[in-house]
KOLSE-431792 format. One line per 8 residues: their letters; for each residue x, y, z of N, C-alpha, C, O, CB. Coordinates in steps of 0.05 Angstrom, whole numbers, always signed. Glycine has a CB too. Layout:
BEGIN
A> X/Y/Z/X/Y/Z/X/Y/Z/X/Y/Z/X/Y/Z  ...
***
This chain:
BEGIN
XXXXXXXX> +733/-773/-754/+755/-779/-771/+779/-761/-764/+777/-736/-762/+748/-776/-801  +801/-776/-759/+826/-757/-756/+843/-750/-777/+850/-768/-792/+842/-766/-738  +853/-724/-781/+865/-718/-808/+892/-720/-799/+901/-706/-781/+857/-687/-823  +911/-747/-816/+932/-743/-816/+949/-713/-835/+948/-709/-859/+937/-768/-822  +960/-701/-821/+983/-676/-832/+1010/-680/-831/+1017/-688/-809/+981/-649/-817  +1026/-676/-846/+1050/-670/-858/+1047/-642/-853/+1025/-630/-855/+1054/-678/-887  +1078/-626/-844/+1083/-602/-855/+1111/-599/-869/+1130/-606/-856/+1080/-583/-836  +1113/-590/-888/+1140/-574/-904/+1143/-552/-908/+1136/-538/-927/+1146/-578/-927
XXXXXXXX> +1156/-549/-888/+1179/-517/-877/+1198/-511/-869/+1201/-513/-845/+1176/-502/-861  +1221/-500/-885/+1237/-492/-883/+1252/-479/-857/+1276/-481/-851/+1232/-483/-899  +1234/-468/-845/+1236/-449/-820/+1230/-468/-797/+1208/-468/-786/+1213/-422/-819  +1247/-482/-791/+1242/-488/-762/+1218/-473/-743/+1195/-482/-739/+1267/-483/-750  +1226/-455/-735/+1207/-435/-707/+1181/-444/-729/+1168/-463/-720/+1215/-386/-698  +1173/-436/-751/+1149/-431/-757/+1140/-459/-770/+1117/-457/-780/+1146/-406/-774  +1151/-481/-772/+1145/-498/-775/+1125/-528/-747/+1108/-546/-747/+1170/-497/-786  +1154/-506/-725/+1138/-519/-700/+1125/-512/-681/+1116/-523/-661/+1149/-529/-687
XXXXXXXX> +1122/-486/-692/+1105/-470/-684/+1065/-476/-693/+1043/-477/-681/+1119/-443/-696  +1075/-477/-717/+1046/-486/-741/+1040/-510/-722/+1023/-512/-704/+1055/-499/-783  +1058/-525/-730/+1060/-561/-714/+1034/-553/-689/+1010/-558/-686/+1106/-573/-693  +1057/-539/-674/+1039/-538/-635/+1010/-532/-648/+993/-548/-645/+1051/-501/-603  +1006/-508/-662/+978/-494/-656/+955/-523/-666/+939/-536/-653/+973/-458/-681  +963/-526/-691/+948/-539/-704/+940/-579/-689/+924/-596/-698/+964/-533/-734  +960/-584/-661/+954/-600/-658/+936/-599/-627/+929/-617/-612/+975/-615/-663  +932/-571/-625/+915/-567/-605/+871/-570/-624/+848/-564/-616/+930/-528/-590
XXXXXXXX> +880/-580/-645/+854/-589/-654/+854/-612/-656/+872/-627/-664/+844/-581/-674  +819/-618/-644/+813/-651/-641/+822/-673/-667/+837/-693/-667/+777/-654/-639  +805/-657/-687/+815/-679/-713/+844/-677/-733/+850/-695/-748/+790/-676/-736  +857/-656/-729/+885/-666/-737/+907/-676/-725/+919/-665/-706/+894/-652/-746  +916/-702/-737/+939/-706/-721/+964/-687/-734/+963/-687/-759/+947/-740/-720  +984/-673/-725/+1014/-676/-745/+1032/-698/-737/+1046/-700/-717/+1035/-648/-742  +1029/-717/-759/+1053/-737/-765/+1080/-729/-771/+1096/-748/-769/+1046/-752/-786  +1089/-708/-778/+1117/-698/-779/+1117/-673/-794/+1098/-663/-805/+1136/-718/-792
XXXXXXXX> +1146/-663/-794/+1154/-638/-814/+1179/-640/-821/+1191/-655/-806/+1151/-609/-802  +1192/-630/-840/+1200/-632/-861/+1215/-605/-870/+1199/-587/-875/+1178/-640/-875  +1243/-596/-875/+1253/-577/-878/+1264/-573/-918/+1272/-553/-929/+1274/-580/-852  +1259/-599/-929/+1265/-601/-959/+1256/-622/-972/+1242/-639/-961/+1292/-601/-965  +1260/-623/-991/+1246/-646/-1010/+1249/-675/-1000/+1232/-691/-993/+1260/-644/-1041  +1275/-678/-1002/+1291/-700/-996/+1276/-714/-961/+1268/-738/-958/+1327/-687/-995  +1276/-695/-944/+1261/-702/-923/+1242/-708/-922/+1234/-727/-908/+1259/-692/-910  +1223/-688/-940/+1189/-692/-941/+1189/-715/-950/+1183/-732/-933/+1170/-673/-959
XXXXXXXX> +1194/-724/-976/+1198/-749/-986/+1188/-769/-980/+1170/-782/-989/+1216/-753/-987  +1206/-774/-956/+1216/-796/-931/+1199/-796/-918/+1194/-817/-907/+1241/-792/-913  +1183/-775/-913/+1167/-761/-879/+1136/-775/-902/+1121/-791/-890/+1169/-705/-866  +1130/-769/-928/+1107/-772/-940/+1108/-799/-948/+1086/-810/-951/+1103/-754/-960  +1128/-813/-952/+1127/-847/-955/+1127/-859/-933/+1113/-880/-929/+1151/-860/-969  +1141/-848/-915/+1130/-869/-890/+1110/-860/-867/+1109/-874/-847/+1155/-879/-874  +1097/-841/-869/+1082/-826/-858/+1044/-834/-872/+1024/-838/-858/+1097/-796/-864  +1046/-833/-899/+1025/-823/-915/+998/-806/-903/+979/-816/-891/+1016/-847/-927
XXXXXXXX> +1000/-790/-907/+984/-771/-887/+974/-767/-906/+982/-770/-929/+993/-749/-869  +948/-754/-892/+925/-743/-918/+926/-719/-922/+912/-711/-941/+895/-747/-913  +939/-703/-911/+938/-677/-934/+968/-662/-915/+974/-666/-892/+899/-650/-934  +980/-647/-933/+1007/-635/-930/+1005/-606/-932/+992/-596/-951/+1027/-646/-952  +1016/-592/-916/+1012/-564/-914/+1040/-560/-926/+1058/-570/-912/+1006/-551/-884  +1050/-545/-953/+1079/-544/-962/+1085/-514/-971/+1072/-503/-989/+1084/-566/-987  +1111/-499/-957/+1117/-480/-972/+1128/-491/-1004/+1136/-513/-1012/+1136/-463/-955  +1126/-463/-1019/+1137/-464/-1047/+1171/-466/-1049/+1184/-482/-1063/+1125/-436/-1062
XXXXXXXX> +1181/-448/-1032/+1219/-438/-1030/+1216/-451/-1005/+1202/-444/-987/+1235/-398/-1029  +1239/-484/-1005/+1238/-492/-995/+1278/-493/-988/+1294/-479/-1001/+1217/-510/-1002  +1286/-510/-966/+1313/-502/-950/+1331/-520/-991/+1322/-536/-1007/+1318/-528/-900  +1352/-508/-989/+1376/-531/-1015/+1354/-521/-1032/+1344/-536/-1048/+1383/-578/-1012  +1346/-495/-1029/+1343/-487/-1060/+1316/-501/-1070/+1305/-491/-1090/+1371/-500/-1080  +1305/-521/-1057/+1290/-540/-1063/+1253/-516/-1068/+1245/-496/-1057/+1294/-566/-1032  +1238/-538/-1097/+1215/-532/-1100/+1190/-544/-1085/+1183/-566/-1093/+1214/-534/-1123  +1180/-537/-1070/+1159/-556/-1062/+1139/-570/-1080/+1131/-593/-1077/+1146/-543/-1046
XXXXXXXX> +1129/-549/-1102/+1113/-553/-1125/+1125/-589/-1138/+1110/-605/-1148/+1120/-522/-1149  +1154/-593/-1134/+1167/-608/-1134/+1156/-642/-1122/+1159/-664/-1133/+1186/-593/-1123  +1139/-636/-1092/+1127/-653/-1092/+1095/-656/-1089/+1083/-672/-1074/+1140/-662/-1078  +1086/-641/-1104/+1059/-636/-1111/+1059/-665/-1137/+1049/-687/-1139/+1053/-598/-1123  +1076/-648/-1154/+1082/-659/-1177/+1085/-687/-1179/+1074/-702/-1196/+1102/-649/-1185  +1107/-698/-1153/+1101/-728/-1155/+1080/-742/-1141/+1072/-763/-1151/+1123/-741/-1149  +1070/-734/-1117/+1055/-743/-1098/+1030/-734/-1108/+1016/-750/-1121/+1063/-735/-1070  +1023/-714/-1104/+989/-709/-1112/+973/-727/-1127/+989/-737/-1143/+985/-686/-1128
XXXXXXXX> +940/-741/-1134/+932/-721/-1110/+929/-738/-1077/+913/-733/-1060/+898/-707/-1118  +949/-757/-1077/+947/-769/-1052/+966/-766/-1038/+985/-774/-1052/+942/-793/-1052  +978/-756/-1013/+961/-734/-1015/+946/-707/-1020/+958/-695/-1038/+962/-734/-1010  +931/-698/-1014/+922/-665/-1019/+943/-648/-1008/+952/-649/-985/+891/-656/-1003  +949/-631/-1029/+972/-618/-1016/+963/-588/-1018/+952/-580/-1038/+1002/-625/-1032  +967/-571/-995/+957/-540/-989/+984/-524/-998/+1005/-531/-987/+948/-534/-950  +985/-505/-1015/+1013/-492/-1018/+1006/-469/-991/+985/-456/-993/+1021/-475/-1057  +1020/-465/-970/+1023/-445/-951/+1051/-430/-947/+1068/-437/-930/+1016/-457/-928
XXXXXXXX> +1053/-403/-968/+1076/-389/-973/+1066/-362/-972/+1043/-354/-974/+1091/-397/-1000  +1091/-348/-968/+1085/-324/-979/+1091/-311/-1001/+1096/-288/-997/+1089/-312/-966  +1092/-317/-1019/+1101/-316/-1045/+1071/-323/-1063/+1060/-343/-1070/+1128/-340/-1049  +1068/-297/-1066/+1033/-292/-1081/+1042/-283/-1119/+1032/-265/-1131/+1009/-250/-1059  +1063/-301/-1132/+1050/-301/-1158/+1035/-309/-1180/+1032/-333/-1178/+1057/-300/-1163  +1024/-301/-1199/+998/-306/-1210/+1017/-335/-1225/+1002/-354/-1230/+982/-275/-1234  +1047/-338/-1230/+1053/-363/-1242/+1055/-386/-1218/+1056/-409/-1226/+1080/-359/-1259  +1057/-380/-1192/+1061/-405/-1182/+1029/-412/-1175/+1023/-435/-1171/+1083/-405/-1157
XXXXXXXX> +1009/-392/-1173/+981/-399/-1168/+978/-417/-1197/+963/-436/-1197/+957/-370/-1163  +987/-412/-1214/+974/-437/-1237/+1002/-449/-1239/+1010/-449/-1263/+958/-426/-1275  +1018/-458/-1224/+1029/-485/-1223/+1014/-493/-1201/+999/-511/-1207/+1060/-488/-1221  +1014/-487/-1184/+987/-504/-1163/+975/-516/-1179/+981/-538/-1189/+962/-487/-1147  +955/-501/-1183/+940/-509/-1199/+932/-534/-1218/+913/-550/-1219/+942/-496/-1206  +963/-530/-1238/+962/-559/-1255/+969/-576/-1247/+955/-596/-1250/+972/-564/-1274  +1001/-576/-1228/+997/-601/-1214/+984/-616/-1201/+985/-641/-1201/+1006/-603/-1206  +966/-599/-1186/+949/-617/-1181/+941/-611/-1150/+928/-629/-1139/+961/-644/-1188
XXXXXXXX> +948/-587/-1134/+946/-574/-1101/+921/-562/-1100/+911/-547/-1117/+970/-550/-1091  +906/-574/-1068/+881/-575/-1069/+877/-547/-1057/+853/-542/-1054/+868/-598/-1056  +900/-523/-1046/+895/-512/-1034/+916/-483/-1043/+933/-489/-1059/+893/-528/-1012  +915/-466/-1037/+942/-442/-1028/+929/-422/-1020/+913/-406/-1028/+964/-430/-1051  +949/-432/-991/+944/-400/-967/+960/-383/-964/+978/-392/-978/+942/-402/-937  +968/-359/-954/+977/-341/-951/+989/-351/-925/+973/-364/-912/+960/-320/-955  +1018/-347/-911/+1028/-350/-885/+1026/-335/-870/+1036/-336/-847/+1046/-354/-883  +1005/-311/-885/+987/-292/-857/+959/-308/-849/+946/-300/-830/+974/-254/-869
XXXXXXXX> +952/-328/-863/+929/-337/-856/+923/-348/-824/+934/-366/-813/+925/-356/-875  +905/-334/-815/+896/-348/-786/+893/-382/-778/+884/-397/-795/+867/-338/-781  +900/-391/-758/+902/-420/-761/+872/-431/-759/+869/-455/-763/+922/-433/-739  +843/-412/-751/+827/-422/-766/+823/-425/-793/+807/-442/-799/+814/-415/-760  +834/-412/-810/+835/-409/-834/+846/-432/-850/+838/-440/-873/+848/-388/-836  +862/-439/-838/+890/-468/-844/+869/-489/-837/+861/-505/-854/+926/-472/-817  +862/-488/-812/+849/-513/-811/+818/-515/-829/+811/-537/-839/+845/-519/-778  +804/-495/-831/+782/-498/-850/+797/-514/-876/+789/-535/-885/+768/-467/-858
XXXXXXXX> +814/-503/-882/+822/-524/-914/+833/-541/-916/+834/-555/-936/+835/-517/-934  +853/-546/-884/+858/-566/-881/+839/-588/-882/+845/-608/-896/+870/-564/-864  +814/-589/-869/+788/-607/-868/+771/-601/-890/+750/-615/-894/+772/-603/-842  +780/-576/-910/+763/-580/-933/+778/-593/-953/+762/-604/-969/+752/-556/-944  +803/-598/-959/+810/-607/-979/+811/-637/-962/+806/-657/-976/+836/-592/-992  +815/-642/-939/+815/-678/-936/+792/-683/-946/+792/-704/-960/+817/-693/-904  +765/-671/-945/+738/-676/-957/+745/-680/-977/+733/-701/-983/+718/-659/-958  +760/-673/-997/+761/-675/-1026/+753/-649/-1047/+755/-647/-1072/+743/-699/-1031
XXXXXXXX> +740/-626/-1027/+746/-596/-1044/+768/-583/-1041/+787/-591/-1028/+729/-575/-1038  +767/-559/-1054/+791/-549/-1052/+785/-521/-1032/+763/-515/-1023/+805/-544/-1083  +813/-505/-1028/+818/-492/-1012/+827/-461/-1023/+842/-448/-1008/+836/-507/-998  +819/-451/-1047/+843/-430/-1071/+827/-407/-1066/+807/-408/-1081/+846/-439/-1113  +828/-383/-1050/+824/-362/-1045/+811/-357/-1076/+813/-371/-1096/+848/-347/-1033  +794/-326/-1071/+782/-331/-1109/+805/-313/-1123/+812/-316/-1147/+739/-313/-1120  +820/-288/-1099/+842/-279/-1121/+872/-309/-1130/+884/-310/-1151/+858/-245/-1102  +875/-318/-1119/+893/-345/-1130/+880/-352/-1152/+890/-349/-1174/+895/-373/-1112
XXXXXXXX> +855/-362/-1148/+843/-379/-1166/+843/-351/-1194/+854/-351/-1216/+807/-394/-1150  +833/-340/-1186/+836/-319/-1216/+855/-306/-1227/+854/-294/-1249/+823/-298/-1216  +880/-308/-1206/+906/-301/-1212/+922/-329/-1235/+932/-328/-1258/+922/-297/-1177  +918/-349/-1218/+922/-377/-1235/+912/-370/-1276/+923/-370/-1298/+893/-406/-1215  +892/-367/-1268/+873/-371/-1291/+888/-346/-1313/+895/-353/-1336/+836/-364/-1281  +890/-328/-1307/+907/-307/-1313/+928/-308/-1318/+936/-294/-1336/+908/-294/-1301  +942/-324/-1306/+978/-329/-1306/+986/-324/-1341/+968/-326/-1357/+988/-372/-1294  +1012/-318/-1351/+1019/-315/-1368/+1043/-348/-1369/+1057/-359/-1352/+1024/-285/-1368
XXXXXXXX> +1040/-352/-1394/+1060/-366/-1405/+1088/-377/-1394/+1105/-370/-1410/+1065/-351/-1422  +1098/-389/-1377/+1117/-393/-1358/+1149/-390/-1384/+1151/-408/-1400/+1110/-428/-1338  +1165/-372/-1385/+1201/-381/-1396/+1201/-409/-1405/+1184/-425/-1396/+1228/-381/-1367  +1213/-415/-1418/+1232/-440/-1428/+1261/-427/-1404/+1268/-404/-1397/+1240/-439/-1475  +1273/-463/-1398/+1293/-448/-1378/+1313/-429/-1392/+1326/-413/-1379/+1309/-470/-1361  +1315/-432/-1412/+1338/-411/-1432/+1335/-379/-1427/+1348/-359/-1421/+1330/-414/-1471  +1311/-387/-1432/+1295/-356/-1431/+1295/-346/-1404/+1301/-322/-1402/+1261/-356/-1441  +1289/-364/-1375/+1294/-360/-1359/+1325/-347/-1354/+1329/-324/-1346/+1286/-380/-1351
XXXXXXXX> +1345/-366/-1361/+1376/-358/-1357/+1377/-320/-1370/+1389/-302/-1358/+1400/-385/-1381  +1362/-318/-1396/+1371/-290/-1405/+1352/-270/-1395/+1358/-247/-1398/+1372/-288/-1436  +1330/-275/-1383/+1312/-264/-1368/+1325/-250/-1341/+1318/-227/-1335/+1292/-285/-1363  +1345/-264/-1323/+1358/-257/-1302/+1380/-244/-1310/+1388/-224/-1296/+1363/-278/-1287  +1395/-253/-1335/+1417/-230/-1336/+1412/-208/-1344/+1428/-189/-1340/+1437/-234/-1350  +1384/-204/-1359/+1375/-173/-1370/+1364/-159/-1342/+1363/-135/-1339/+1346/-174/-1398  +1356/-177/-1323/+1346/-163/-1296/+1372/-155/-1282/+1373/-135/-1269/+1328/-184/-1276  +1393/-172/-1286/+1423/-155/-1267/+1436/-133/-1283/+1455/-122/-1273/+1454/-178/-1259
XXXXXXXX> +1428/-125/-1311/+1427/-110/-1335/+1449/-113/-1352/+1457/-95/-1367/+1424/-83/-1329  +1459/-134/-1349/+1473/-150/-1370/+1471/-146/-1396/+1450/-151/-1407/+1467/-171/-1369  +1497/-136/-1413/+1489/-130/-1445/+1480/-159/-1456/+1480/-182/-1446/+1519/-116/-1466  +1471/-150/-1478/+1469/-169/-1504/+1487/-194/-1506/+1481/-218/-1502/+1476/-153/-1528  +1515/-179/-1515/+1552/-182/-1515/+1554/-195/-1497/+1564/-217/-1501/+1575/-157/-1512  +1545/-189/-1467/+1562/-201/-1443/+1547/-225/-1445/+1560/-246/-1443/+1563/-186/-1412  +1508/-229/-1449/+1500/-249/-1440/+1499/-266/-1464/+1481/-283/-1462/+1478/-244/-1426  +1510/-267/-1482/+1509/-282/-1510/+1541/-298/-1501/+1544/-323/-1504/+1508/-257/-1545
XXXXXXXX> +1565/-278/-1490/+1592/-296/-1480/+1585/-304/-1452/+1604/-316/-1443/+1622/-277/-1479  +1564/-302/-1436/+1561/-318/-1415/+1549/-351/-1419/+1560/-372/-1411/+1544/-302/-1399  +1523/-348/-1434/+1513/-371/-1443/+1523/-388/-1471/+1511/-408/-1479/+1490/-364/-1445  +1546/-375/-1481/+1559/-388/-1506/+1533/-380/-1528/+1517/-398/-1532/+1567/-428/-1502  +1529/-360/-1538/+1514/-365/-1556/+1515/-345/-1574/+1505/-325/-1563/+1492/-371/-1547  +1521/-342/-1593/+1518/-313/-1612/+1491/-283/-1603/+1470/-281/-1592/+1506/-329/-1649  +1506/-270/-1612/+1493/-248/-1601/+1465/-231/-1625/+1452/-211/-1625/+1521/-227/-1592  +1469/-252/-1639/+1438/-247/-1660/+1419/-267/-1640/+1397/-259/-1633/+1439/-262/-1703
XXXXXXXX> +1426/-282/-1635/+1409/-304/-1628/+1398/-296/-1596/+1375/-303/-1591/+1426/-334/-1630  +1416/-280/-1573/+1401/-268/-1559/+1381/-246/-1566/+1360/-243/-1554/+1415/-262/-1543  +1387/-234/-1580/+1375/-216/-1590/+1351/-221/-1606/+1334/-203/-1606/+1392/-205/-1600  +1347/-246/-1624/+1320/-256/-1631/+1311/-267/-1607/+1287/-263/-1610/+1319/-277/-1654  +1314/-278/-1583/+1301/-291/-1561/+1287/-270/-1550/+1264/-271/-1544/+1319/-304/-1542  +1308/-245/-1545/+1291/-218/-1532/+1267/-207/-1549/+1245/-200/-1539/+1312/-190/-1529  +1273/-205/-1579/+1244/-199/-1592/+1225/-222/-1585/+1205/-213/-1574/+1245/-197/-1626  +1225/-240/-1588/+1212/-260/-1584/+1196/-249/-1554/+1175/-235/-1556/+1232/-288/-1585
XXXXXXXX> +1204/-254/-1533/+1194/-248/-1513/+1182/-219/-1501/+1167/-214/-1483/+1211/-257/-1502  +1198/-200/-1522/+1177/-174/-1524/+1154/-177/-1538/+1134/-164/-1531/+1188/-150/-1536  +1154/-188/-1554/+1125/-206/-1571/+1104/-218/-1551/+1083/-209/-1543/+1136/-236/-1591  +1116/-242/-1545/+1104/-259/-1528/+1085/-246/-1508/+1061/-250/-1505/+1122/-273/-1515  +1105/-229/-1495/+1093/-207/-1461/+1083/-189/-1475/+1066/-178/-1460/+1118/-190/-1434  +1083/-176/-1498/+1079/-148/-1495/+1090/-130/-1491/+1072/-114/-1486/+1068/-143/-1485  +1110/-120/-1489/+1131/-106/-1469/+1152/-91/-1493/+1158/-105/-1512/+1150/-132/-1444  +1160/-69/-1492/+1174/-50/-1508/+1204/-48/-1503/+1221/-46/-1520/+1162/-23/-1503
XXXXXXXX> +1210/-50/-1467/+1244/-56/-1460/+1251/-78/-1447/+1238/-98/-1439/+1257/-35/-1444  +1271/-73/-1444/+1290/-91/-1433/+1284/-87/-1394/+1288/-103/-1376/+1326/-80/-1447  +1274/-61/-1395/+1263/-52/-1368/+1240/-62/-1355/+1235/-65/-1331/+1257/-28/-1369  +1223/-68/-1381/+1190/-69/-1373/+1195/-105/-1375/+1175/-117/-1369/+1161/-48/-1401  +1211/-117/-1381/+1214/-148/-1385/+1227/-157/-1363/+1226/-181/-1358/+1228/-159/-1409  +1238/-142/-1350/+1249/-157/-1325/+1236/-145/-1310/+1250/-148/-1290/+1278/-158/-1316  +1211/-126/-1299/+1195/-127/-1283/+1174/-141/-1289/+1160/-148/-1270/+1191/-106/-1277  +1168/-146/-1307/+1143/-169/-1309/+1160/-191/-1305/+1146/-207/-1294/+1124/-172/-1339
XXXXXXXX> +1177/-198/-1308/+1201/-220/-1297/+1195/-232/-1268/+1193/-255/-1260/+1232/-205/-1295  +1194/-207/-1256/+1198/-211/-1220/+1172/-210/-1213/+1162/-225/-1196/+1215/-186/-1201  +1159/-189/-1229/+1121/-192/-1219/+1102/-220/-1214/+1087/-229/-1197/+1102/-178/-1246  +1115/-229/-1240/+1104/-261/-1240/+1115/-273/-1228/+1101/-292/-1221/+1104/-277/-1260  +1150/-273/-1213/+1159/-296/-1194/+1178/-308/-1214/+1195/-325/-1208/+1134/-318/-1183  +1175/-300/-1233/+1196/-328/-1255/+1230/-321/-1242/+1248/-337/-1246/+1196/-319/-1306  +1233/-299/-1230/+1265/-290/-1227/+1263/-270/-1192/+1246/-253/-1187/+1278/-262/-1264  +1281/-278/-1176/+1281/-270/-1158/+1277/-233/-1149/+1291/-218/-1162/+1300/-284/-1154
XXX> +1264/-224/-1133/+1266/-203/-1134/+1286/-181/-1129/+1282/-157/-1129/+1253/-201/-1127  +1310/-195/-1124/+1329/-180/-1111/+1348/-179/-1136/+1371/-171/-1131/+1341/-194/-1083  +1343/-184/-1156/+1360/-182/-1182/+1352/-152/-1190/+1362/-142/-1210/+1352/-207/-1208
***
C-alpha cells in the first residue's frame, strides 16, 4: 500500500527538503505542499491524500489546527511544529490529529507515524499526550485581547480605552482569571500566558 502525503509548511527549504527525504521511501508518495491554509485547502481537495504532515504557525498568520478542524479525520493529520504547548497538544487532540511531532524528529521517526496513523493509530509522544490531558482552560478571545496587553504591561486605564470598555470591567476580567489560573499578578498571568502558547512569546 502506498501512503498518499500532503505537507503544510510554511518554510519552503524545509518543506522541500521534508518532501525529498521522505520520498526516498518505498511506501510514501508526496502529492504536494502547501505554504497556508488557503493552499492546503486546494492541495487536500484535489489531492486527497491519506495523511498530512501540518505545521501549527502557518505563512498569513494562518492556523493549521484550522484544517484539522475541517478536514479530519480524513485525512489523518500529524501536527509537525516546533511549538510544544500543553494548549495546542489538546487542541490536537480535540480536533481530531492523529499525531504531533517535534521538527527535531528524525525522518525515521516521521515516517513511523506517518504509517502508523495511515493504519488508523495514532502517533502523540506520551509527554504531548499528558501535556494535552493537562492543558488548562483555553481564554475567551476577550480575555485573550487583555491577556496580551497585560503581557506588553499595559495599565488597566490604557487597556479598558484600548478595547472600549470601562475600567471596573477589566479589572473584574483580571480577578476572574487570577481565579481561574491561580495566579496572584499581573506578572505571573502573562507568563502562564506565554507558557501555554495562548500569546506570543515576544510580548
Amino acid at each position: 500500500m502506498t501512503i498518499r502525503l500532503a505537507i503544510v509548511e510554511d518554510h519552503p527549504a524545509l518543506a522541500d527538503g521534508l518532501a525529498a527525504l521522505l520520498r526516498g521511501s518505498t511506501d510514501v508518495e508526496v502529492v504536494g505542499t502547501a505554504p497556508d491554509v488557503q493552499e492546503a485547502t486546494a492541495l487536500l481537495e484535489r489531492e486527497a491524500p491519506d495523511v498530512v504532515l501540518c505545521d501549527i504557525r502557518l505563512a498569513q498568520g494562518d492556523d493549521g489546527l484550522d484544517l484539522v478542524r475541517r478536514f479530519a479525520p480524513s485525512p489523518a493529520f500529524i501536527m509537525l511544529t516546533v511549538a510544544s504547548y500543553p494548549s495546542y497538544h489538546a487542541r490536537a487532540v480535540d480536533l481530531g490529529a492523529r499525531g504531533y511531532l517535534s521538527k527535531m524528529a528524525s525522518v525515521d521517526e516521521i515516517l513511523d507515524a506517518i504509517r502508523t496513523v495511515a493504519g488508523g493509530g495514532s502517533a502523540y509522544p506520551n509527554d504531548a499526550r499528558r501535556s494535552a490531558n493537562d492543558a488548562l482552560r483555553i481564554p475567551t478571545p476577550r480575555e485573550l485581547e487583555i491577556l496580551t496587553l497585560v503581557a506588553e504591561g499595559i495599565s488597566n486605564g490604557e487597556i479598558a480605552e484600548r478595547l472600549s470598555l470601562r475600567v471596573k470591567t477589566v479589572e473584574s476580567q483580571l480577578r476572574r482569571l487570577f481565579d481561574r489560573y491561580d495566579v496572584t499578578s499581573r506578572t505571573a498571568l502573562a507568563r502562564l500566558a506565554t507558557r501555554q502558547g495562548w500569546i506570543d512569546e515576544d510580548h
